[in-house]
Every structure is written in structure tokens, then in C-alpha cells.
C-alpha positions in Angstrom: 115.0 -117.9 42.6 118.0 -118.5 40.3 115.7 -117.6 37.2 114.5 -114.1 38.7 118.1 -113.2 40.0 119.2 -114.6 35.8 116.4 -112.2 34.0 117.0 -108.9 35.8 118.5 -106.2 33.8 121.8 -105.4 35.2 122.8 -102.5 33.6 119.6 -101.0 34.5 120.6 -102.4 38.1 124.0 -101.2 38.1 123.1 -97.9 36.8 120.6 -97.2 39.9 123.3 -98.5 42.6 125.8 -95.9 41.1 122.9 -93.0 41.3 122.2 -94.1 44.6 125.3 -94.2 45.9 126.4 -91.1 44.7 122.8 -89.6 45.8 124.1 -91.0 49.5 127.4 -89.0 49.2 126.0 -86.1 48.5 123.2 -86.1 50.7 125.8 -86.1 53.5 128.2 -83.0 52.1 124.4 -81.0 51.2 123.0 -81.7 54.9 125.8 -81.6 57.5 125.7 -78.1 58.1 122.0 -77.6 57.5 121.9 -80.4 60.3 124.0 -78.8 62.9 123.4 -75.4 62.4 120.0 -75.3 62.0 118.3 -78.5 63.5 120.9 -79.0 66.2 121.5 -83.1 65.0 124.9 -84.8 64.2 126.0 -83.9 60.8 125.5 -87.5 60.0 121.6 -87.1 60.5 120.2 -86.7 57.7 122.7 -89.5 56.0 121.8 -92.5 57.8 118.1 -91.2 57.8 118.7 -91.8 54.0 120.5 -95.0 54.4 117.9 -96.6 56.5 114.9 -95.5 54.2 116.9 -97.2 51.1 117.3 -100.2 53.5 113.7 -100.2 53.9 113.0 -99.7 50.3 115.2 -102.5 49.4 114.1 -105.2 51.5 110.2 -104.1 50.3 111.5 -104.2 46.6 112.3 -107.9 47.6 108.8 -108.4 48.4 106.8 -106.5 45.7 110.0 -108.8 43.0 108.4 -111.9 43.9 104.7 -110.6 43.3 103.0 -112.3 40.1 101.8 -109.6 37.3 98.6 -111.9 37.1 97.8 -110.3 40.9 98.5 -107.1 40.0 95.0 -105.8 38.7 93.1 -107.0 42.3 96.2 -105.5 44.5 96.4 -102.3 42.5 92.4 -101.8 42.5 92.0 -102.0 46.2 95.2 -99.4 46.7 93.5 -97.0 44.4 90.5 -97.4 46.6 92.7 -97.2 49.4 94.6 -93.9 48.3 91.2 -92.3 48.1 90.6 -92.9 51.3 94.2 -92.0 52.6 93.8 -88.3 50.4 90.6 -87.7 52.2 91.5 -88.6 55.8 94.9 -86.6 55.5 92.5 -83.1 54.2 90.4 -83.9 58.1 92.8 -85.1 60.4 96.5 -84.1 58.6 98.1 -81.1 60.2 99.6 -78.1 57.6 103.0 -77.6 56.8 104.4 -75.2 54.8 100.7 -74.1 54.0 100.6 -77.7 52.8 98.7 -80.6 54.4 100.1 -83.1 52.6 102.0 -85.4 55.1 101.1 -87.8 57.5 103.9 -87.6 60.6 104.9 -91.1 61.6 107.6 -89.6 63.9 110.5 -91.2 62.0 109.6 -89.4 58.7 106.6 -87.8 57.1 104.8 -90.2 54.6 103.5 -88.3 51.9 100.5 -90.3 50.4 100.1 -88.4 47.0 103.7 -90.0 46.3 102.7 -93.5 46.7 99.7 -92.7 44.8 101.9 -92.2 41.0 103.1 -95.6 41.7 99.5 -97.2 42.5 98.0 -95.7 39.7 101.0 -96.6 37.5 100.3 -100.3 37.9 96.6 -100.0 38.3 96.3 -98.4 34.8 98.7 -100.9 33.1 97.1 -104.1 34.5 93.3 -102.3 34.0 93.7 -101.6 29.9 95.7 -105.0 29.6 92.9 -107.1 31.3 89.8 -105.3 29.3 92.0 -104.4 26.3 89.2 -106.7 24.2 86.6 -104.6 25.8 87.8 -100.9 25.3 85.2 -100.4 22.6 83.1 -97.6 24.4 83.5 -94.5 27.0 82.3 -96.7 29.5 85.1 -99.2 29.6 87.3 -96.8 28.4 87.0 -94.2 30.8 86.4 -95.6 34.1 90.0 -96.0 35.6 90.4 -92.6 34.8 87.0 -91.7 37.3 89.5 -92.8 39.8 92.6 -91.4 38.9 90.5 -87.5 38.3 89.0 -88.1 42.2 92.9 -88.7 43.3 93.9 -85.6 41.2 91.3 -83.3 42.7 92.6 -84.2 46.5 95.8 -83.8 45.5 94.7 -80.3 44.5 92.9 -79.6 47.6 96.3 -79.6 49.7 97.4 -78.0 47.7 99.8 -79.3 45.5 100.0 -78.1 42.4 103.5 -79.5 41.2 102.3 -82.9 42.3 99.1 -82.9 40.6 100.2 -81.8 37.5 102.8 -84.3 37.6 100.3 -86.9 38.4 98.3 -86.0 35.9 100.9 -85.8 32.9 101.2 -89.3 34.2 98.1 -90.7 34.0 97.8 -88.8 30.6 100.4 -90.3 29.1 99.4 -93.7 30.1 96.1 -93.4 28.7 97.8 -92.3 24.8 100.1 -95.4 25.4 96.8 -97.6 26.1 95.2 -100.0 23.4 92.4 -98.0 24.2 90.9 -97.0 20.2 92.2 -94.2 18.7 88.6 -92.4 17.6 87.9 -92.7 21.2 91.2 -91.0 22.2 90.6 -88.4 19.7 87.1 -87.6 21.4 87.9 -88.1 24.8 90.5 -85.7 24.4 88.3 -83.1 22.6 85.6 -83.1 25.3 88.3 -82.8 28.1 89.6 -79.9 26.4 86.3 -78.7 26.1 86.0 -78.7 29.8 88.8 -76.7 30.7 88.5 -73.9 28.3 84.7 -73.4 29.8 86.2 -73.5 33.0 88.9 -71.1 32.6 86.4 -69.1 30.8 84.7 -69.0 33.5 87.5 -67.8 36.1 88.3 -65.2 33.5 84.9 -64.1 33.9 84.2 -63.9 37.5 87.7 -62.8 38.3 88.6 -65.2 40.9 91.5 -67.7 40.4 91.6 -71.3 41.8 95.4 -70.7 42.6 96.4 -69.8 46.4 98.7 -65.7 46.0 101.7 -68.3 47.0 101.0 -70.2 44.0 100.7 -67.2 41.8 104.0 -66.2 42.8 106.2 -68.7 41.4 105.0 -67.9 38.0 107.2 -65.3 38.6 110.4 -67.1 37.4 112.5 -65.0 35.6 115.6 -62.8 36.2 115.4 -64.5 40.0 118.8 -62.7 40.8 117.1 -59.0 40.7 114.5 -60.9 43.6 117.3 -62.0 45.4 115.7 -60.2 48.4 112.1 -61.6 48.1 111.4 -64.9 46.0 113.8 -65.1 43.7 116.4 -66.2 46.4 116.4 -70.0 45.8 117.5 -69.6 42.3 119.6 -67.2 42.3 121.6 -69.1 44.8 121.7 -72.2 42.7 122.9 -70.0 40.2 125.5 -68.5 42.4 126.6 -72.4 43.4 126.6 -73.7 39.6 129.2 -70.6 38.9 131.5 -71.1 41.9 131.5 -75.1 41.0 132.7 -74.2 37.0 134.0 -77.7 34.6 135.4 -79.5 37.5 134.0 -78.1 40.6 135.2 -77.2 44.2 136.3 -80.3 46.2 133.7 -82.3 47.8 132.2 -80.8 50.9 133.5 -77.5 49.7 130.3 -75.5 48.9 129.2 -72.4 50.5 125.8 -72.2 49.7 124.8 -74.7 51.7 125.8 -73.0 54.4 122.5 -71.9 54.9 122.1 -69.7 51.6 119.9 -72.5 50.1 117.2 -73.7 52.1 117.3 -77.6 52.5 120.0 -77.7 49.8 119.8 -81.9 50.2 116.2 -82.1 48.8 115.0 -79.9 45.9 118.4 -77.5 45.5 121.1 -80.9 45.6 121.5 -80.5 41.9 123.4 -77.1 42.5 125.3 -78.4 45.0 126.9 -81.6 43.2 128.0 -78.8 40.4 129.2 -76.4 43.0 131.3 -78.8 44.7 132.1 -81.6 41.8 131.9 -79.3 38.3 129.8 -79.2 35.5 131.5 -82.2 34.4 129.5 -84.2 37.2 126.4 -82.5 36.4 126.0 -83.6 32.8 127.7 -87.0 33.6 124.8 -87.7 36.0 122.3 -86.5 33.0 123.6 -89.3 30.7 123.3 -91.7 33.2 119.5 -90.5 33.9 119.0 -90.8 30.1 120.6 -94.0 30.2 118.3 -95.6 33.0 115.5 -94.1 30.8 116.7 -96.3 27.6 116.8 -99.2 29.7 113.2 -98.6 31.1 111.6 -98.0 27.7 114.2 -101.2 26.2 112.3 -103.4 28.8 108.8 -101.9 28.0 109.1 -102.4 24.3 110.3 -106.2 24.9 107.1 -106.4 27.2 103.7 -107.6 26.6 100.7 -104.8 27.1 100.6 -104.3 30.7 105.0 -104.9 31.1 105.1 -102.0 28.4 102.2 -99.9 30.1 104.0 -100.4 33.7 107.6 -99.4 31.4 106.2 -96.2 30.1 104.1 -95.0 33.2 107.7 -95.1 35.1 110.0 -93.7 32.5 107.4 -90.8 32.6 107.2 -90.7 36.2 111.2 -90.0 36.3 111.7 -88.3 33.3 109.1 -85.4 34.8 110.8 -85.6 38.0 113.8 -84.9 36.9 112.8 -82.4 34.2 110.6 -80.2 36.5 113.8 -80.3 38.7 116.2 -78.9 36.9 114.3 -76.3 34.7 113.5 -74.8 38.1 116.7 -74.7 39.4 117.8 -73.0 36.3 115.0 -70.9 36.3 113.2 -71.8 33.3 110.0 -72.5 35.0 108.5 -72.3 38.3 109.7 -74.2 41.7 107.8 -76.6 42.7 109.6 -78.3 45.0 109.7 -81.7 43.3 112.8 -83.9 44.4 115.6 -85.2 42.0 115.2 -88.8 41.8 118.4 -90.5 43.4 119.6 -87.6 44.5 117.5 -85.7 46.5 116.6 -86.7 50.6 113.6 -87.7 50.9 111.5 -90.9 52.7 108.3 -91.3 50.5 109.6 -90.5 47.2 112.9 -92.9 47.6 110.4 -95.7 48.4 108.1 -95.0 45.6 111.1 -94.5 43.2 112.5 -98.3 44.2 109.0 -99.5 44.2 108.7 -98.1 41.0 111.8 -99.8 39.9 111.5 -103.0 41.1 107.8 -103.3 38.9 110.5 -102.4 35.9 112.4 -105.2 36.7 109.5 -107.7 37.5 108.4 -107.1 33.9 112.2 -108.0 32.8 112.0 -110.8 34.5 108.8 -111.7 32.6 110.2 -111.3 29.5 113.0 -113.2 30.0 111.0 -116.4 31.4 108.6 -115.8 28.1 111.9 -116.0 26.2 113.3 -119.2 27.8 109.8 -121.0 26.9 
């Protein structure tokens, strides 16, 4: 106990208490009035909703600490084949939402599967290509996690969720580049799925039909949100509107007035705009450096790490560096919405889990290399 509590990376650790934290504050000021005035809860709703899922996530984080890497590949291989399963039964039984069916409803939150699936396949990969890495000598060997990650992408699709699977896929792309898989083989694999796509867009082109819903279409339309205000370029524009009014060092905390119902859910994919409406610019990039920051220690550990430690590193330094890219480009319009939460910050049950989760296997290969360093 005393030698996993001794190897942990505690800047890494105190880093995502402060996020956290602060990610709990503002939670609170985004929601209160979306609470009340829309949902008829107690202001605090939405807050301890927030605190208990992190309480949740914590004492699981515990758990999933104490798991040996050397059980990683058999867990992992049967939650892939469990995700598959999840994905299809949510396209039969799940109900829509927001055109969407992409939750199950447990009555205390909706779990979104296709979250919990990034972290699966995270580990899955890493522990796959470091237990055959002597093997990866031909398509076969080479390709056959990614069967399983292409079926996951597909359901994902089929919601649809576009953000998500192209997030999930950047993922598993990257992954497979960081792989000892050989680099003539990475070369060809990547020509002949190249070679796929242009046929198949080719094809669309062709027969004039698109594989994207009219919804979808429309948020390529992304610039000059402010002369949409009336129609989809609302959202933005609002977040511009709440950037401006916070200036260098903001408004006072709980001050903002486009969460008074301007933005819509302004505690999940909009919270960004409100910390700088309400606590400045300054805030903004100050929570920036700190993301950067738990990205340094991420890829520190990784690059300490043996094969699958610096796999597991890099798959989770991807999986919140997109996050929080695809976040704020859209908020500042310079690319689509896609309603993809900020990590830390944002309100949200499945992602929060999956974002400690995701963590914790960070620290667990920490741990490892400081017990490989002791020996």
C-alpha cells in the first residue's frame, strides 16, 4: 500500500484536484439558474449530482489502482467484446434523445456507453501490441484489434454521433502510429485505408446522397455565427457575447448573464464561456496551462514506461488533448459544435468517470515505473 501511495505522481495528482475543484465551482455558478428556471430543482442540483459522480469515480479509481497491468489484456478483451454488445443493444432497445440514441437512462444519470468505450479500447490496444509486439510481423496480427475497434466505430456512427466517432477514431489512430507495429506495414495499412475512403466518397459524390443526417450538415456551417444569431449560430455567438462581457479579469463569480438561459446547458459543452465571462481571460488561459501541464506529466510518465505504460500514456493524453481541443475551437467558432464536454470542467456522469478511469491507468503505470526503479 505504502509503495503505490510512494510512486504516484503528485503533481499530476495535484493538478487534477485543482481542475476538479474548480470544475465543481463552476458547475454550480453555470447551473443554478438553468436548474431553477428551467428544470424546477434546487440550484444546488446539478452540483451535488457532480459531487457524487466524482465520489463514485474516486472510490472506482481505487479499485481499477490496485489492478495488475499483467491482467489488463484478458479484462480489456472481454470489455471490448462487451462494448460491442452494449452499442448494439442500445441501437434496439435505447430510446432517442436529441435525435440521438446514444444513452442508456439509469434514472440517476444517463450512461453513455460510446464514452466508456475510448477508455476500453485505450487499454485494450496498449496491452494487445505489447503482448504480440514479437509477433506484429504481418496484417493478420497486425490488424486484428483494429477489426474491433472499426465494428465499435461504425455503432457509434449509427446513433449518430459523429463528434464521438471521430474522436474515437483519432484515438485509436494515433495508438496504432505509436504501436511497435513495423513501419512498412504502417505505411501500407495506411495507403489501403486511404484507398477506401476516397472510393467511398467517390462514390457518394457520384450517386448524390450523403451519409450525414441535414442536422449534421448544418454545423459545418460555422462561421460568422453572430449574423445566425436567430437560427444556428446562437450558441456561439453567445459564448462570444459571454467571453467579451468577462474581458482580462472577468465579472465576479456568479455574475454572468448568459447563463440565464441565453446558452443552452451552459454547465456542459458552453462552461468554458462562462468561467471567462465571470472570472476573465486571465482564468481562461490559466486553466489552458494547467491542461498543458497535466498533458506533460501524462506523456513524462509514458516515456518513463515500458510498451504498453507508454501505449496506455499516449492513448490518454490523446483522449484529452481532443477533448479539449474540439471544445474550445467550437466555442470560438473555428470548427463545428459537437457537443463534446471539457474535461474537468464540464457536467457530465459518463465522461467524469471515464476521465478518472482514464487517469488512474496513468497513474498505475507510474506506479510501475517507480517499483521497476526501486528494483
Amino acid at each position: 500500500m505504502k509503495k503505490v501511495f510512494r510512486c504516484i505522481d503528485k503533481p499530476l495528482l495535484i493538478a487534477t484536484i485543482i481542475l476538479f475543484s474548480l470544475g465543481l465551482v463552476m458547475i454550480f455558478s453555470a447551473s443554478n439558474v438553468t436548474a431553477y428556471m428551467s428544470h424546477g430543482v434546487s440550484t444546488y442540483y446539478y452540483f451535488v449530482r457532480q459531487i457524487i459522480i466524482l465520489a463514485i469515480s474516486i472510490i472506482a479509481s481505487f479499485c481499477l489502482l490496485f489492478i495488475r497491468p499483467k491482467h489488463y489484456y484478458a479484462v480489456s478483451f472481454l470489455g471490448m467484446i462487451g462494448m460491442i454488445a452494449t452499442l448494439v443493444a442500445l441501437l434496439i432497445f435505447g430510446n432517442p434523445q436529441n435525435d440521438m440514441v446514444g444513452w442508456f437512462d439509469l434514472g440517476f444519470f444517463n450512461i453513455q456507453p460510446s464514452e466508456f468505450a475510448k477508455i476500453i479500447t485505450i487499454v485494450w490496444l496498449a496491452s494487445y501490441y505489447d503482448t504480440n509486439k514479437n509477433k506484429l510481423t504481418n496484417y493478420v496480427k497486425s490488424l486484428f484489434p483494429i477489426l474491433f475497434c472499426v465494428i465499435i466505430a461504425g455503432l457509434i456512427f449509427l446513433q449518430p454521433d459523429l463528434g464521438t466517432t471521430i474522436i474515437y477514431s483519432a484515438i485509436v489512430g494515433l495508438m496504432f502510429f505509436a504501436s511497435p507495429v513495423r513501419k512498412d506495414l504502417k505505411v501500407k495499412i495506411v495507403f489501403i485505408i486511404l484507398s477506401f475512403v476516397a472510393f467511398g466518397a467517390i462514390l457518394l459524390a457520384t450517386s448524390g446522397k450523403s451519409i450525414l443526417e441535414d442536422r449534421q450538415l448544418s454545423r459545418f456551417n460555422f462561421t460568422n455565427p453572430c449574423e445566425r444569431i436567430l437560427d444556428d449560430g446562437n450558441q456561439v455567438c453567445n459564448c462570444y457575447i459571454a467571453i467579451n462581457n468577462g474581458g482580462l479579469t472577468g465579472v465576479g463569480l456568479g455574475n454572468s448573464t448568459q447563463k440565464y438561459l441565453y446558452l443552452p446547458e451552459p454547465y456542459t459543452d458552453f462552461i468554458f464561456a462562462i468561467i471567462v465571462e465571470e472570472l476573465g481571460v486571465v482564468t481562461g488561459i490559466g486553466i489552458i496551462l494547467m491542461y498543458m501541464f497535466v498533458l506533460y506529466r501524462i506523456l513524462m510518465i509514458g516515456r518513463k514506461a515500458n510498451n504498453r505504460g507508454a501505449l496506455i500514456c499516449y492513448g490518454v493524453a490523446c483522449y484529452i488533448f481532443i477533448h479539449i481541443a474540439i471544445n474550445l475551437l467550437g466555442i470560438l467558432g473555428l470548427m463545428p459544435m459537437t457537443g463534446v464536454p471539457l474535461p474537468f470542467m464540464s457536467y457530465g456522469g459518463s465522461f467524469t468517470i471515464c476521465l478518472v478511469a482514464a487517469l488512474t491507468f496513468v497513474q498505475r503505470v507510474s506506479i510501475e515505473n517507480g517499483v521497476a526503479n526501486e528494483k
